[in-house]
C-alpha positions as a printed Julia matrix, in Angstrom:
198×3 Matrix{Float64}:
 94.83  47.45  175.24
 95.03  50.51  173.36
 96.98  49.69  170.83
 94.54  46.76  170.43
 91.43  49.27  170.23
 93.57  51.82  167.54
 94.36  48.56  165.54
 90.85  47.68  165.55
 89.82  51.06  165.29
 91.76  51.08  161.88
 90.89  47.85  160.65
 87.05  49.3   160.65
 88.15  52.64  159.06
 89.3   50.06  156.49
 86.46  48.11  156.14
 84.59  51.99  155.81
 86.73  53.33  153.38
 85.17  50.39  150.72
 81.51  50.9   151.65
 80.79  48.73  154.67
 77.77  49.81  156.29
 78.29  47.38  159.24
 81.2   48.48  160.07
 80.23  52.32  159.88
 77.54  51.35  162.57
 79.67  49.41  164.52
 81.81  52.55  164.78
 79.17  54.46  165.1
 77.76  52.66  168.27
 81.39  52.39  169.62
 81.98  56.15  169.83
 78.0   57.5   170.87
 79.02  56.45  174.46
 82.46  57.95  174.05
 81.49  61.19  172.63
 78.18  62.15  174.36
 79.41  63.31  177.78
 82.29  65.05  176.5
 79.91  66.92  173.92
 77.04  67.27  176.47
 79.72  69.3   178.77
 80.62  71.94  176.2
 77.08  71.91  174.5
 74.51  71.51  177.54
 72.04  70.58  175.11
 71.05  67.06  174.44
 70.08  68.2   170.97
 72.64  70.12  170.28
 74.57  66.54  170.97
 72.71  64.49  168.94
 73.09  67.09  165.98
 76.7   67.28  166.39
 77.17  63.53  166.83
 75.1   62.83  163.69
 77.19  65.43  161.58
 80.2   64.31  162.59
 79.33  61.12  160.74
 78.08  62.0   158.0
 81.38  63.98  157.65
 83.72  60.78  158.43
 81.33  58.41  155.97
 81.63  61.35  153.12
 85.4   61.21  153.79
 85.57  57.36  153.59
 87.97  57.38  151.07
 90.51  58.68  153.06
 90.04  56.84  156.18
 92.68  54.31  155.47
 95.07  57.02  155.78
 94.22  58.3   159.43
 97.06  57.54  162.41
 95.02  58.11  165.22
 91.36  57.34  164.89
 89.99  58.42  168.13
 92.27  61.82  167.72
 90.83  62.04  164.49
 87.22  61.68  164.87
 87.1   63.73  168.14
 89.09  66.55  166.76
 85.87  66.47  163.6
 83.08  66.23  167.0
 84.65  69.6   168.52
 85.0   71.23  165.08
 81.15  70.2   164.89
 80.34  72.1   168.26
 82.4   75.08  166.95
 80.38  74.99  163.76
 76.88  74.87  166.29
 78.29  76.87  169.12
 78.9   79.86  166.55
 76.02  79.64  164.63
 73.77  80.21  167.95
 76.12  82.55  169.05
 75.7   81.63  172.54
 78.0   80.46  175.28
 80.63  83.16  174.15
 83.64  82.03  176.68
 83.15  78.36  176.14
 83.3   79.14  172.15
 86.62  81.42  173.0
 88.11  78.13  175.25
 87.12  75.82  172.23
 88.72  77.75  169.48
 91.99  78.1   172.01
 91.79  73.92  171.75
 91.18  72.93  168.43
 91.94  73.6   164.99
 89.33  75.11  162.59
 89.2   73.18  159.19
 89.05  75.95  156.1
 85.99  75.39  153.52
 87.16  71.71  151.44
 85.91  69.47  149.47
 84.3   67.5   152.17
 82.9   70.8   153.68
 80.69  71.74  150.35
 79.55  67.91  150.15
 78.51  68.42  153.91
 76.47  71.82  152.53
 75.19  69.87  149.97
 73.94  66.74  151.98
 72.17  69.51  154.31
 70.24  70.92  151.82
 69.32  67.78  150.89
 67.73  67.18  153.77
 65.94  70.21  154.23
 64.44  69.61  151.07
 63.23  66.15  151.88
 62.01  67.54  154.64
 59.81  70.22  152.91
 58.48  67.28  151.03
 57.07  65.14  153.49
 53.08  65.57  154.29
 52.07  68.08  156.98
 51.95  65.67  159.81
 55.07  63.74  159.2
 56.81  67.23  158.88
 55.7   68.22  162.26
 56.59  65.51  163.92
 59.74  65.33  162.57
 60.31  68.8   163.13
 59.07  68.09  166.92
 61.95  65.45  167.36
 64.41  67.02  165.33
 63.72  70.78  165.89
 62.43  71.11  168.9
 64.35  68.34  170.79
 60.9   66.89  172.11
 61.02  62.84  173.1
 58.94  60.76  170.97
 56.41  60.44  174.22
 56.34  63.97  174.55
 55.28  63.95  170.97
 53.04  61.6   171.51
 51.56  63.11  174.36
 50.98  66.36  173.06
 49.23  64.99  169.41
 47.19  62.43  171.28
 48.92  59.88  169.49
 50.64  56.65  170.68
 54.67  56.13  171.17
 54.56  53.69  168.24
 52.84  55.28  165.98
 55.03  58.97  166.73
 58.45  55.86  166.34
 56.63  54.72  162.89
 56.06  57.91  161.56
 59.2   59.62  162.14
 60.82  56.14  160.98
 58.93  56.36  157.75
 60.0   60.38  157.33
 63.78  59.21  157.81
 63.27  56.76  154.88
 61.64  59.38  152.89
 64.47  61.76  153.35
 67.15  58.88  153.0
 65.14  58.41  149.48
 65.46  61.82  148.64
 69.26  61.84  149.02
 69.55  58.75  147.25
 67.69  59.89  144.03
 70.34  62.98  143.94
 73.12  60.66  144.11
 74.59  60.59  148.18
 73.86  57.64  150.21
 74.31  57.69  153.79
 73.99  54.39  156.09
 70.8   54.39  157.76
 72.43  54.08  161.27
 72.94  57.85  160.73
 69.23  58.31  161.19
 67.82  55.7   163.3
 70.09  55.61  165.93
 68.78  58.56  167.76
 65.11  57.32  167.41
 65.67  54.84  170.26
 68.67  56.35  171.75
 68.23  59.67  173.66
C-alpha cells in the first residue's frame, strides 16, 4: 500500500512539475488532513497552521520543476511543513523549547533560489493587499490576521456569512490578479481552500 501511495504520490509530482493545477489540488487536499494535526501539535495555533500549510505550497508549486526528481514525497514535503514552522516559530519568538526540539529534528534550508521567489511572492501579496478597498482589507485582514471565522466576522460587522465568504473570495482574486500581472501564478486552491476549511 505504500509503495502504491509513493508511486502515486510521484506520478502527481509529475503531472505538477508541467503545470497541472488539478493535480496540485489533488495533492493539496491529500496532505491538509495529513499535515494539520502534526502541525497543530508543534504550533497550537490553528492559524499559525493554516499559514504554514499554505506556504509550504506555494514553496513545492514554485519548485515544480524539480519535483520529478524527489525520492520520497511525503519525506519531502513534510521535511518543507516543519522548516515552515521553524520559519513561524522563530519569527514570533515564542515557544522557545519546542523551537530548540524542532531545530534538533530537522534540517534548516540556507537562503536559495526558491527562498527569494518565496520573499518575492510575499511581498506580492502584501501589496495586493494594501490595494484592496477599506472594507475588503479588513475583512481579509480579520480572516487572515487575526484568525477570526468568517461567522465571527460576520457577526461582529453585522454582515451575513455569505456575503463575509464573497468578499474575502473576491479579495483572494484581487490579490491572485495582482501576482499574475507581475508575472507568478499560483493555483487558486492555494487560497480558497482555507475559506471553507478551518
Amino acid at each position: 500500500m505504500a509503495l502504491t501511495t509513493s508511486y502515486q504520490e510521484k506520478e502527481l509530482l509529475h503531472l505538477i512539475s508541467q503545470g497541472d493545477e488539478q493535480a496540485f489540488g489533488q495533492l493539496f487536499y491529500q496532505y491538509i488532513p495529513l499535515l494539520q494535526p502534526y502541525l497543530l501539535d508543534m504550533l497550537k495555533s490553528r492559524q499559525a497552521v493554516e499559514d504554514a500549510i499554505q506556504n509550504t505550497f506555494i514553496r513545492i508549486w514554485l519548485q515544480r520543476d524539480k519535483l520529478p526528481e524527489v525520492e520520497y514525497p511525503r519525506t519531502w514535503i513534510t521535511r518543507i511543513a516543519v522548516n515552515e514552522c521553524l520559519n513561524i516559530l522563530r519569527r514570533k519568538k515564542t515557544e522557545k523549547a519546542v523551537l530548540h526540539k524542532l531545530q534538533e529534528t530537522a534540517s534548516l534550508s540556507s537562503a536559495s533560489e526558491t527562498d527569494i521567489q518565496f520573499n518575492q511572492t510575499k511581498q506580492l501579496v502584501q501589496q495586493a493587499i494594501d490595494l484592496l478597498s477599506p472594507q475588503r482589507k479588513k475583512i481579509y485582514e480579520m480572516s487572515r490576521l487575526q484568525g477570526r471565522s468568517v461567522s465571527e466576522i460576520a457577526e461582529e460587522l453585522g454582515l451575513s456569512v455569505q456575503t463575509v465568504k464573497n468578499t474575502l473570495g473576491i479579495s483572494l482574486d484581487q490579490i491572485r490578479g495582482h501576482l499574475k500581472k507581475n508575472g507568478i501564478t499560483l493555483p487558486a486552491v492555494i487560497f480558497w481552500a482555507f475559506l471553507d476549511f478551518f
